[in-house]
C-alpha positions as CSV (number, residue, x, y, z in Angstrom):
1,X,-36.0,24.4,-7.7
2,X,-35.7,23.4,-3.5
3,X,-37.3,20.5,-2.0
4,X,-39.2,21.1,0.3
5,X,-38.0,21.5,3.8
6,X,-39.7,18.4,5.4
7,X,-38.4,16.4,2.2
8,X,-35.1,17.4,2.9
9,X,-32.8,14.8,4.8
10,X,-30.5,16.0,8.4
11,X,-27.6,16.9,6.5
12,X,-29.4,19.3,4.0
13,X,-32.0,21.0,7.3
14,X,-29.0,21.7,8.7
15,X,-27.2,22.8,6.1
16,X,-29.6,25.4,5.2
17,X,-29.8,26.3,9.1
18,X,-25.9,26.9,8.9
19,X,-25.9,28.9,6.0
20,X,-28.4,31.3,7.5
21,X,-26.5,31.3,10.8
22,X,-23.1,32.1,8.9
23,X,-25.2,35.0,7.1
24,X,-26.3,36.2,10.2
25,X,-22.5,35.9,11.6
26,X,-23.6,33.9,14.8
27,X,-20.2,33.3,16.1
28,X,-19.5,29.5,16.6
29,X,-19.6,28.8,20.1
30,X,-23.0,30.3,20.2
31,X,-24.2,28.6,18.0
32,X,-23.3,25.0,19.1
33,X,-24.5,26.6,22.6
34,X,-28.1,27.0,21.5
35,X,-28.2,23.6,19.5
36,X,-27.2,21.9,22.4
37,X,-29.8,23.6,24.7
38,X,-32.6,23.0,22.2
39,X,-31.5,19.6,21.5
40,X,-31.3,18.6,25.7
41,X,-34.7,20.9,26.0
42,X,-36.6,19.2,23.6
43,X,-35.3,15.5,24.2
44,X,-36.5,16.3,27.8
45,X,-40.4,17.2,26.9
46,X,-40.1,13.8,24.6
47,X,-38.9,11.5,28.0
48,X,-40.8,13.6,30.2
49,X,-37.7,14.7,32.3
50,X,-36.8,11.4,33.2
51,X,-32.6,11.8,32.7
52,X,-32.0,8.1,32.4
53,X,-34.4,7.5,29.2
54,X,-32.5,11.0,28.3
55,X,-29.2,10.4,28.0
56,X,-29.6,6.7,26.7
57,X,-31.5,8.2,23.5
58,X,-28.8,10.4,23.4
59,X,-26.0,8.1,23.7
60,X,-24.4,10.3,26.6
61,X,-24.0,9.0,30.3
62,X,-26.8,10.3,32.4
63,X,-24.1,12.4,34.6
64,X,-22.7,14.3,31.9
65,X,-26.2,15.1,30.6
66,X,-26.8,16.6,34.3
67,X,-23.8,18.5,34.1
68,X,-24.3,20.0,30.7
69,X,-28.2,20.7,31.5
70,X,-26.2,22.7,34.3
71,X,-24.2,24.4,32.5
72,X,-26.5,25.3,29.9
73,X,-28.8,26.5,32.6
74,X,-31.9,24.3,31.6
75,X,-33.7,24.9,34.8
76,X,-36.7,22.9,34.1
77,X,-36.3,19.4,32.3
78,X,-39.7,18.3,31.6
């Protein structure tokens, strides 16, 4: 029988994530495309747009969040 899905750890959330994306045949770079976007989108409602807080929590440099919330097209960081 599963665990539940909020007693699962990372590794097995994402696991079952992949599994269904692989089913679904998201190709590859989409996929990391849309993690990334949630990931930046999300970490930006929890530090209220501020880029700094950001990309330390995130363990990037605050430039190269800038420039892949560019590229991704995140328009609104907050």
């Amino acid at each position: 029988m599963d665990k539940k899905f909020d007693d699962l750890n990372i590794h097995q959330k994402m696991e079952h994530l992949i599994k269904d994306l692989v089913e679904k045949e998201i190709r590859f770079r989409d996929a990391l495309r849309e993690f990334e976007k949630i990931y930046i989108e999300i970490a930006a409602k929890k530090y209220k747009g501020n880029m700094t807080k950001m990309a330390r929590a995130l363990g990037i440099h605050r430039n190269t969040l800038h420039n892949r919330a560019k590229t991704l097209k995140i328009k609104k960081l907050k």
